[in-house]
C-alpha positions as a printed Julia matrix, in Angstrom:
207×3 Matrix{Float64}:
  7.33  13.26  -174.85
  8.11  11.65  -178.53
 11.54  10.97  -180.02
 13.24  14.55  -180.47
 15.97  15.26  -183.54
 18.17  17.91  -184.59
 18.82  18.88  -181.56
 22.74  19.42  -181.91
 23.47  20.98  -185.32
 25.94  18.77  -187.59
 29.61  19.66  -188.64
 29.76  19.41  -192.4
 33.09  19.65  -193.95
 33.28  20.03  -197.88
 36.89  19.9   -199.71
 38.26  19.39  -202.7
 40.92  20.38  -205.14
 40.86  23.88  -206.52
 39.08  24.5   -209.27
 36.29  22.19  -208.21
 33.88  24.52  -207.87
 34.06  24.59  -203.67
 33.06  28.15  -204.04
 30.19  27.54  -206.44
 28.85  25.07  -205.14
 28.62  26.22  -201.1
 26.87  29.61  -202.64
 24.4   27.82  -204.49
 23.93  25.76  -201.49
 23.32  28.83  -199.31
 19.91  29.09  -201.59
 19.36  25.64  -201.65
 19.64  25.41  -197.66
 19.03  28.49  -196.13
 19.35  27.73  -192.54
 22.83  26.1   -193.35
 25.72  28.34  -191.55
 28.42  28.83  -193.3
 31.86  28.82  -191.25
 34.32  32.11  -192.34
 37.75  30.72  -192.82
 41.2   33.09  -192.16
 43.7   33.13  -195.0
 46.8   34.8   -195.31
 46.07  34.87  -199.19
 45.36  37.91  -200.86
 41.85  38.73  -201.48
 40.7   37.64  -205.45
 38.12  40.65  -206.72
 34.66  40.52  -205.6
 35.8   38.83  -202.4
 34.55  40.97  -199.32
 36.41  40.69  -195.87
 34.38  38.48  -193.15
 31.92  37.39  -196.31
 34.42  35.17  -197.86
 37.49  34.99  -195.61
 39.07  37.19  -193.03
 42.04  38.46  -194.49
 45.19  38.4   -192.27
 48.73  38.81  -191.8
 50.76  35.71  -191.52
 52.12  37.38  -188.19
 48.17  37.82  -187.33
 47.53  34.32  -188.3
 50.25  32.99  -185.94
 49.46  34.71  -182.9
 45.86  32.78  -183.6
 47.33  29.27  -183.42
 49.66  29.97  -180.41
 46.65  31.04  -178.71
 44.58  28.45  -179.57
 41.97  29.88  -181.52
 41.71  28.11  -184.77
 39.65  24.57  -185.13
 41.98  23.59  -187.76
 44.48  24.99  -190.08
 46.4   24.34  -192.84
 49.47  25.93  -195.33
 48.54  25.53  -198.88
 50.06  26.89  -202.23
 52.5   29.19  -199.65
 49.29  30.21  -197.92
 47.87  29.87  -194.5
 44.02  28.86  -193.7
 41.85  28.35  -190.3
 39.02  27.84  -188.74
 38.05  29.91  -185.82
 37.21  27.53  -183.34
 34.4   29.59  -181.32
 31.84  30.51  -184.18
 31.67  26.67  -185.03
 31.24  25.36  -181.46
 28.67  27.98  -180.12
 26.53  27.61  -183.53
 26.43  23.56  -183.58
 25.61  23.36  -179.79
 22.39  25.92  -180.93
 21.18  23.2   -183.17
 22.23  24.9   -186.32
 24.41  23.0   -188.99
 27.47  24.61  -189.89
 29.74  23.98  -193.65
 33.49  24.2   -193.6
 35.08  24.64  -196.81
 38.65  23.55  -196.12
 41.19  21.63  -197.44
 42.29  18.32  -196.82
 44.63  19.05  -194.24
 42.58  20.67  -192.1
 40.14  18.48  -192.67
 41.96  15.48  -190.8
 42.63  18.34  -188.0
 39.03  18.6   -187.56
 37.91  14.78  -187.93
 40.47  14.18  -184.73
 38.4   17.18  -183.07
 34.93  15.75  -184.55
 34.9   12.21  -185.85
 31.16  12.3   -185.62
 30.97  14.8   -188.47
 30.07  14.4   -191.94
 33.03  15.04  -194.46
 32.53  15.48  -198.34
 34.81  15.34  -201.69
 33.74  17.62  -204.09
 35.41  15.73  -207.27
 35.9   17.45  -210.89
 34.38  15.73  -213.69
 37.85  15.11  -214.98
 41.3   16.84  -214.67
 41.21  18.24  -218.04
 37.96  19.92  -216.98
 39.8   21.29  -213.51
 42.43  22.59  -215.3
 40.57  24.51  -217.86
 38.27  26.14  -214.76
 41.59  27.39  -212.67
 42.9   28.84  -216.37
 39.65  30.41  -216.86
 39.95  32.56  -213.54
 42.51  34.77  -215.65
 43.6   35.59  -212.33
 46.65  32.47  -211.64
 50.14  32.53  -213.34
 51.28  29.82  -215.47
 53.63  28.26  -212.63
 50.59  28.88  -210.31
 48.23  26.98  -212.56
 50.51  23.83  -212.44
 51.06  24.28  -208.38
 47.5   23.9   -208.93
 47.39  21.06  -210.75
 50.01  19.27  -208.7
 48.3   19.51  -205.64
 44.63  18.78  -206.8
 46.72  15.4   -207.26
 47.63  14.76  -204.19
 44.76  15.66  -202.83
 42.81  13.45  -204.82
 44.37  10.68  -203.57
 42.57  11.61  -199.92
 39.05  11.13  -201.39
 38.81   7.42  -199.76
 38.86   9.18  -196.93
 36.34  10.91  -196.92
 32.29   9.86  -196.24
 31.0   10.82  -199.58
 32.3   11.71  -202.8
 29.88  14.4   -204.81
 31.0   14.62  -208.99
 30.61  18.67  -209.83
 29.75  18.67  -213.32
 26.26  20.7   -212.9
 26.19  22.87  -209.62
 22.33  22.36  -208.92
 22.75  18.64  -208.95
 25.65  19.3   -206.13
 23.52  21.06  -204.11
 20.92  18.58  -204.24
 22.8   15.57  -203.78
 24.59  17.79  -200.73
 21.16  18.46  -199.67
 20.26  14.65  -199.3
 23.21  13.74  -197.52
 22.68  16.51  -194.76
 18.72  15.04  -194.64
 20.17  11.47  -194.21
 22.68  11.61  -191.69
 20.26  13.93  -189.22
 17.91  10.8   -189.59
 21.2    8.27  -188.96
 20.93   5.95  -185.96
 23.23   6.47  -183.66
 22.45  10.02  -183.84
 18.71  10.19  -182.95
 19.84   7.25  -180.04
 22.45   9.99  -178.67
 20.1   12.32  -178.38
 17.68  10.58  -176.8
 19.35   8.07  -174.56
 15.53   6.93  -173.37
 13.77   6.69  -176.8
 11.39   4.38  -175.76
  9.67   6.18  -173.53
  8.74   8.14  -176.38
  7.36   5.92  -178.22
């Protein structure tokens, strides 16, 4: 019996300031890694057009989104820009314990929710290539208010001061070259060693 890999699925978590290209950049990666699951956050925010309920988020209630933390049912969850976002807890565990690898997009509150949860996973920045060019992408939406552009801008901020925090850092200035440096990192830390020694506790009788 050799040395066997993969076999629990890893928790990716991807953040980063809005207008970073979070979005973009996890739909690209969907082509560039197909068998990559992608984890369906709740919001409490309205939906933006084009966005389809359970494709992009599942759209709820704040009172809706409540009675899911008191009972529990969220991974991690977080109030941003007067809005509420989650991550159901069950669709993440069942799909990581089938060997699959599963992408939150969150933000960076929720993200230290889930690193107390699952130290073990592998978190990502997604960085702008300068805050002249994140400001011009949330403006180009057409869909934020000018007092909603600089809430924006305030809190990509602070946020960016969280990036030491995080594993990796990945500059979005072309979205292929995301994906692939995304890609890499995913490749590299199934191949880490304290992972493939985890999963097999008796590796040298497969060698």
């Amino acid at each position: 019996m050799g040395i066997q890999t993969n076999k629990k699925g890893l928790l990716v978590v991807l953040s980063g300031p809005s207008g970073a290209g979070k979005g973009t950049v996890c739909s690209a990666l969907k082509e560039e890694v197909p068998e990559l699951v992608y984890s369906v956050s709740a919001t409490t925010r309205p939906p933006r057009k084009g966005e389809v309920e359970g494709v992009n988020y599942f759209f709820k209630s704040k009172e809706a989104f409540q009675r899911m933390i008191n009972q529990g049912e969220l991974l991690e969850w977080a109030k941003y820009v007067n809005n509420y976002y989650g991550t159901p807890r069950t669709f993440v565990e069942e799909r990581l314990a089938q060997g699959h690898d599963v992408l939150l997009e969150i933000e960076v509150q929720g993200a230290y929710q889930v690193k107390k949860v699952f130290p073990e996973g592998v978190f990502i920045f997604l960085l702008p290539p300068s805050m002249e060019e994140l400001r011009a992408r949330i403006q180009g939406r057409g869909t934020e208010s000018k007092d909603t552009v600089e809430d924006r801008m305030k809190a990509a901020r602070e946020e960016l001061g969280h990036a030491r925090y995080y594993d990796y850092l990945v500059v979005n200035d072309k979205v292929a070259k995301s994906c692939q440096q995304i890609h890499c990192i995913l490749e590299a830390e199934h191949l880490r060693r304290e992972r493939i020694f985890q999963e097999n506790p008796n590796w040298l009788e497969g060698i």
